[in-house]
N, CA, C and O atoms as a MOPAC input file, in Angstrom:
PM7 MOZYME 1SCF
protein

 N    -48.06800 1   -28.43900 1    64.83900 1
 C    -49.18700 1   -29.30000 1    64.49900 1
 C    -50.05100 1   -28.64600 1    63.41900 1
 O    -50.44500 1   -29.12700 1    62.35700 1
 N    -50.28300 1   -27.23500 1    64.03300 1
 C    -51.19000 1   -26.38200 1    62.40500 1
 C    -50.52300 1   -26.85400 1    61.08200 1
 O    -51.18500 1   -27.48900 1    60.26000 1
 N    -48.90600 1   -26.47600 1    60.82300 1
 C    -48.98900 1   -26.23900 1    60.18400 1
 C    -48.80300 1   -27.90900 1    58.93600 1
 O    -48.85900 1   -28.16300 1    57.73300 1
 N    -48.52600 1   -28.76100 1    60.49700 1
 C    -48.26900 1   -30.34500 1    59.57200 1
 C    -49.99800 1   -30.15800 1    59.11300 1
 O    -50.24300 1   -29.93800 1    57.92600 1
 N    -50.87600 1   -30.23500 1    59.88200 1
 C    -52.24900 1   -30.30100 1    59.18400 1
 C    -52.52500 1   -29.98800 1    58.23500 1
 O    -53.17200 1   -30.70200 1    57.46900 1
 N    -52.11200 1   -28.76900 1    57.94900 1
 C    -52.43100 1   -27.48700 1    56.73900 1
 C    -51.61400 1   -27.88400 1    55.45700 1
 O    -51.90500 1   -27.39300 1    54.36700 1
 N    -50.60400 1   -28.76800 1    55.60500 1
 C    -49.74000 1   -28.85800 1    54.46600 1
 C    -50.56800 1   -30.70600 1    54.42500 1
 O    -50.42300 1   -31.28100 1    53.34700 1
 N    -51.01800 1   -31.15900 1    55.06600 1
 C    -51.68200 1   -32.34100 1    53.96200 1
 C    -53.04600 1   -32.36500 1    53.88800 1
 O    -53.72800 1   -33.19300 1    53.28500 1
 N    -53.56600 1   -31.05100 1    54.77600 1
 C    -54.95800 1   -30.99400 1    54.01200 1
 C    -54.95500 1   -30.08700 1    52.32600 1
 O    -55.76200 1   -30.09900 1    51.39600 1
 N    -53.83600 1   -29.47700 1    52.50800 1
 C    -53.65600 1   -28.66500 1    51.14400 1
 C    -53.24300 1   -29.88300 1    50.12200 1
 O    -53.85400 1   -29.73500 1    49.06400 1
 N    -52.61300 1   -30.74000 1    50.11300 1
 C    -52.19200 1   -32.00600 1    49.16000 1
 C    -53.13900 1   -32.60500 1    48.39700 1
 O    -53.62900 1   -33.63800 1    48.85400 1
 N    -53.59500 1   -32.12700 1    47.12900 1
 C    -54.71800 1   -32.93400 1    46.67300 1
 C    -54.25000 1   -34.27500 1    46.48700 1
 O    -55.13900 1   -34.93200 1    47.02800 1
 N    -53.39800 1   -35.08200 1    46.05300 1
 C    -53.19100 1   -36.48500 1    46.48500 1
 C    -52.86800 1   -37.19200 1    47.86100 1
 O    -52.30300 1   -38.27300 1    48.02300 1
 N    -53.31400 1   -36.41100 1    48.71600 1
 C    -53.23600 1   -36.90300 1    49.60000 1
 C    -54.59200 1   -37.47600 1    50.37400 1
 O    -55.53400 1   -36.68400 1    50.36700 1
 N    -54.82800 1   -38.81200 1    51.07300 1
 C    -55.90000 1   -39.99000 1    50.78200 1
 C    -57.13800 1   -38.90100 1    51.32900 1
 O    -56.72700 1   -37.91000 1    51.93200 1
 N    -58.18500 1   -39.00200 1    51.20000 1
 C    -59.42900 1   -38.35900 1    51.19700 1
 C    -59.70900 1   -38.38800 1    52.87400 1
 O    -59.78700 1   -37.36200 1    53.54900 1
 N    -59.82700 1   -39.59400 1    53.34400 1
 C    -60.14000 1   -39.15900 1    54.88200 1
 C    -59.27000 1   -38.59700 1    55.55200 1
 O    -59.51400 1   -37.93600 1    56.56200 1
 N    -57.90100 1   -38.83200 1    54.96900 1
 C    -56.77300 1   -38.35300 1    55.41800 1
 C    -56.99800 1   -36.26800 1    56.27200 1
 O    -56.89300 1   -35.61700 1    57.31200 1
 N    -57.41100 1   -36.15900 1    54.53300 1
 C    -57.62900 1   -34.69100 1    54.10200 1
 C    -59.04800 1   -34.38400 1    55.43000 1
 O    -59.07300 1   -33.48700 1    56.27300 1
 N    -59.75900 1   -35.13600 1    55.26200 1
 C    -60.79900 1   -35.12700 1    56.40900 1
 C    -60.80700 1   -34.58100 1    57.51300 1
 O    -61.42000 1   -33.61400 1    57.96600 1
 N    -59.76500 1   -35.56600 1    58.08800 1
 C    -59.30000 1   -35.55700 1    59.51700 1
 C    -58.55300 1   -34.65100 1    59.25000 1
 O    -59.34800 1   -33.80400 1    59.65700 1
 N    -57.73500 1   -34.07500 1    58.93000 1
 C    -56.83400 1   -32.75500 1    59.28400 1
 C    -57.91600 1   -31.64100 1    59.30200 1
 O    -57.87300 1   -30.96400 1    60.32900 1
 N    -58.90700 1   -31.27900 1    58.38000 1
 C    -60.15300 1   -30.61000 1    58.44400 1
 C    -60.74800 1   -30.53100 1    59.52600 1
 O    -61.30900 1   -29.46600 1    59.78300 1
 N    -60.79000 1   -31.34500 1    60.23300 1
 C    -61.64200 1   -31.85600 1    61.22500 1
 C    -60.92500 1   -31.06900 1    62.45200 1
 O    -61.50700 1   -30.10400 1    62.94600 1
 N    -59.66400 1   -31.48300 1    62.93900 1
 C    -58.63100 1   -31.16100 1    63.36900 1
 C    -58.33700 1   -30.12900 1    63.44600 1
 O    -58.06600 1   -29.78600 1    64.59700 1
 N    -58.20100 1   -28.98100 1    62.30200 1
 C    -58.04300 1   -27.64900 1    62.05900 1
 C    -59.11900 1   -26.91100 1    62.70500 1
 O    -58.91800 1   -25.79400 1    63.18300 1
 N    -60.16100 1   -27.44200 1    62.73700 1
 C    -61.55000 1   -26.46600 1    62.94200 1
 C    -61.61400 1   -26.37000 1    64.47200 1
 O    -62.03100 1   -25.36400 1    65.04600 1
 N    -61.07700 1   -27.72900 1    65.24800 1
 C    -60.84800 1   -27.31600 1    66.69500 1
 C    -59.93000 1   -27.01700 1    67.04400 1
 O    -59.69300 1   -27.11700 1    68.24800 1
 N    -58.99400 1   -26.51800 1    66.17400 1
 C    -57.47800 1   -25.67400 1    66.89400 1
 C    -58.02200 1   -23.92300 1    66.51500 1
 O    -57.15500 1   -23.05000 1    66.46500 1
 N    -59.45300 1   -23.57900 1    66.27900 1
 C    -58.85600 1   -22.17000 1    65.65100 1
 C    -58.97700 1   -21.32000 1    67.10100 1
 O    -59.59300 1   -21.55000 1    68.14200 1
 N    -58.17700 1   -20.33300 1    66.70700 1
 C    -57.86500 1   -19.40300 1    65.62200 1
 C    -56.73400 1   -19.99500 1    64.81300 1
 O    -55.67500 1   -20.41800 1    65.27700 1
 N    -57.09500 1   -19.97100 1    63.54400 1
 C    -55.94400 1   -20.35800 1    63.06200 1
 C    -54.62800 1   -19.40400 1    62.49000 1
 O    -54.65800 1   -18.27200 1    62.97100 1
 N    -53.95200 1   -19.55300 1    61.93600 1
 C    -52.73900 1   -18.33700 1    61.14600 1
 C    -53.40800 1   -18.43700 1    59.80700 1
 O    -54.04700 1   -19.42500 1    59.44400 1
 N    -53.17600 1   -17.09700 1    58.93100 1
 C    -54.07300 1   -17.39000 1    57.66600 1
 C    -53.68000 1   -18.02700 1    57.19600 1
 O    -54.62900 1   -18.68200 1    56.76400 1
 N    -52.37400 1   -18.67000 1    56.68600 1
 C    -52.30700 1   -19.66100 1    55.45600 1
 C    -52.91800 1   -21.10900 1    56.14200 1
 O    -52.94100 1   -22.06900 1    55.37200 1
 N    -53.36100 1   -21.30600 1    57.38600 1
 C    -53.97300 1   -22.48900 1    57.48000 1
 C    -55.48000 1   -22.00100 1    57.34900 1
 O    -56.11900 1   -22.85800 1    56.73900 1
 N    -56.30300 1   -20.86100 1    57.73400 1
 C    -57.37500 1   -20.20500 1    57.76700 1
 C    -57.17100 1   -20.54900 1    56.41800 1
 O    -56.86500 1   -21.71200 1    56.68100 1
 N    -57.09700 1   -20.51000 1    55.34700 1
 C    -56.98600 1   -20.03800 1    53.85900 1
 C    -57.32100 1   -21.61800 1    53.40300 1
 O    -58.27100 1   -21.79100 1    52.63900 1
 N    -56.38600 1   -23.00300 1    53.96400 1
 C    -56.56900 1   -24.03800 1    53.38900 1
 C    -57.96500 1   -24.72600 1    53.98200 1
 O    -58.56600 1   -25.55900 1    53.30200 1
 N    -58.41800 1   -24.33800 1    55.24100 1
 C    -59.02800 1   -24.82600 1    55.84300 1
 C    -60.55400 1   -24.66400 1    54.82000 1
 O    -61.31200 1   -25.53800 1    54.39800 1
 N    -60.58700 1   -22.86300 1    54.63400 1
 C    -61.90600 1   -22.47000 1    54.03700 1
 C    -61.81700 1   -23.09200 1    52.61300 1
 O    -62.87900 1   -23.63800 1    52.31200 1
 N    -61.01400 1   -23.15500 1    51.80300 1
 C    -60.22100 1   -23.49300 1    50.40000 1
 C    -61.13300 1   -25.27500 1    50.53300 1
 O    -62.02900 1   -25.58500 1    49.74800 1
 N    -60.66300 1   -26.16500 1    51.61300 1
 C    -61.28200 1   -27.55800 1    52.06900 1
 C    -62.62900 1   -27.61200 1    52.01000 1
 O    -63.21100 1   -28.42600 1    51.29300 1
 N    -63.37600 1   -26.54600 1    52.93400 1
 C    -64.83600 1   -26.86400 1    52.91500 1
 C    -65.06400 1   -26.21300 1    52.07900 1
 O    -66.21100 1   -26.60300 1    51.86300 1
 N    -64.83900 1   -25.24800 1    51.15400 1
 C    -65.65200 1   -24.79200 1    49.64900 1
 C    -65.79400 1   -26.28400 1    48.85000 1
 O    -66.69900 1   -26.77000 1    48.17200 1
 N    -64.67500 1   -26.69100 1    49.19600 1
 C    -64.48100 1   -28.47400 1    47.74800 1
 C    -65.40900 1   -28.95100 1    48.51900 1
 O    -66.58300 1   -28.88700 1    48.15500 1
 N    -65.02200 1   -29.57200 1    49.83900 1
 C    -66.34500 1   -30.44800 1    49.89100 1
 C    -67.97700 1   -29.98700 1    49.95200 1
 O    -68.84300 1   -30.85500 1    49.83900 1
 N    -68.24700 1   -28.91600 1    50.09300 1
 C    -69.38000 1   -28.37700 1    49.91000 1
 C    -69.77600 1   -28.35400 1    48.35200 1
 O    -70.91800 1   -28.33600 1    47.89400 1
 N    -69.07500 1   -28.35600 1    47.94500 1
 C    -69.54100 1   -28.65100 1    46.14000 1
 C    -69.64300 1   -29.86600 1    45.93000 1
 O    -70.48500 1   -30.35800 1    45.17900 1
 N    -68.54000 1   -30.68600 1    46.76200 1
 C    -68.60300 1   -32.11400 1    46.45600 1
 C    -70.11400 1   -32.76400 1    47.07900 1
 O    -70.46300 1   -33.94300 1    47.11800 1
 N    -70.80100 1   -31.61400 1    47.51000 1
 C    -72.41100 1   -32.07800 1    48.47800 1
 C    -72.00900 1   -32.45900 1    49.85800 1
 O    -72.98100 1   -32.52700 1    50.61200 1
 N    -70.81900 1   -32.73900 1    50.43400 1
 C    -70.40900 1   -33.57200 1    52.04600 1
 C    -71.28100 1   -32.35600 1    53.14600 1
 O    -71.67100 1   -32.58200 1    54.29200 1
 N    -71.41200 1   -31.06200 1    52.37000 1
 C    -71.26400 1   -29.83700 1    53.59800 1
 C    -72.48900 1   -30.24600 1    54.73000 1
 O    -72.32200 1   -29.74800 1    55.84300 1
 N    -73.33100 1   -30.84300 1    54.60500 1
 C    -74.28000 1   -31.22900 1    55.61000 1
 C    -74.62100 1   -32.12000 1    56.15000 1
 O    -75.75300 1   -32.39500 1    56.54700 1
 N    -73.05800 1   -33.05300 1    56.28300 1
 C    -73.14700 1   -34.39600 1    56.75300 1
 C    -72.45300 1   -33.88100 1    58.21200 1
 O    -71.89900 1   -32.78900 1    58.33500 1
 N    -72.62900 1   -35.14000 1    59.57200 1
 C    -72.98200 1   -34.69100 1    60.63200 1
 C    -71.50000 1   -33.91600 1    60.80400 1
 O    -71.39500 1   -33.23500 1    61.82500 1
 N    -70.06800 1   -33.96800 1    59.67700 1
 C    -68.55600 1   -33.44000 1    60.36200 1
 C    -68.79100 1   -31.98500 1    60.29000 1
 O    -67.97400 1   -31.26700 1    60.86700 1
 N    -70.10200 1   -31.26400 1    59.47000 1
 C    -69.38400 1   -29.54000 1    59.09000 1
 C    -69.28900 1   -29.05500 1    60.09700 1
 O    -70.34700 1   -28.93800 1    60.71600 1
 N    -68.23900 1   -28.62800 1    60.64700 1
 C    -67.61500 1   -27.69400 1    61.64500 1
 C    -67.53100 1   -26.20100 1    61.29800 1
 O    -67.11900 1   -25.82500 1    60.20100 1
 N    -67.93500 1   -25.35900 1    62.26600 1
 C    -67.94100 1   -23.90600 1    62.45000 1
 C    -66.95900 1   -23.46200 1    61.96700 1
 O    -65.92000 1   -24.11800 1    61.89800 1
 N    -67.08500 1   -22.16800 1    61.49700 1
 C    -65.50900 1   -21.66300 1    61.44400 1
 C    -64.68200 1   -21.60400 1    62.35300 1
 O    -65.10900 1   -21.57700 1    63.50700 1
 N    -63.11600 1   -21.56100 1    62.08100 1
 C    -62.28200 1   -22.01400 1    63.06200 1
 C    -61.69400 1   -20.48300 1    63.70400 1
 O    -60.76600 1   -20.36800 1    64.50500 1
 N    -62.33800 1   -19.60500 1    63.23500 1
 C    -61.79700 1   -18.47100 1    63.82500 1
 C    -62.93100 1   -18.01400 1    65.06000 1
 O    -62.80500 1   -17.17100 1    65.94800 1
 N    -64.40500 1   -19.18400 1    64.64300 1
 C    -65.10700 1   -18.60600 1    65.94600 1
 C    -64.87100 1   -18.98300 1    67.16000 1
 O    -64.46800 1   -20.14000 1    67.27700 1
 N    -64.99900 1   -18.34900 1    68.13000 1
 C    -64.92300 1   -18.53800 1    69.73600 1
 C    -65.39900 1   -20.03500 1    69.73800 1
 O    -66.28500 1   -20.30400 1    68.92700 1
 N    -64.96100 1   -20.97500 1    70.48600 1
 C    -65.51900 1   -22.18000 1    71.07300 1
 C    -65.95900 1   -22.27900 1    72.31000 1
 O    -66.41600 1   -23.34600 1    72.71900 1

């Protein structure tokens, strides 16, 4: 499941909420393995530039304890 997530949140043509929800998804499976750790942080740097980072989805890092 990580790693289907990780390979279409990494897909920049792949549909925007799409990319979302795997984000979303990723952040409550962590700990993650780094190359999904890597796409996950790689995700919220874009949308944090894109301004989204303080809308109600930003999720913790996925390597912290839940």
């Amino acid at each position: 499941v990580v790693a289907a997530l990780t390979k279409a949140l990494a897909r920049k043509d792949e549909d925007p909420a799409v990319r979302e929800n795997c984000w979303q998804a990723l952040s409550d499976l962590g700990p993650l393995p780094p190359e999904a750790q890597a796409a996950w942080a790689a995700y919220k740097d874009a949308r944090g530039a894109a301004g989204e980072a303080g809308d109600d989805h930003d999720h913790g890092h996925p390597l912290d304890d839940h």
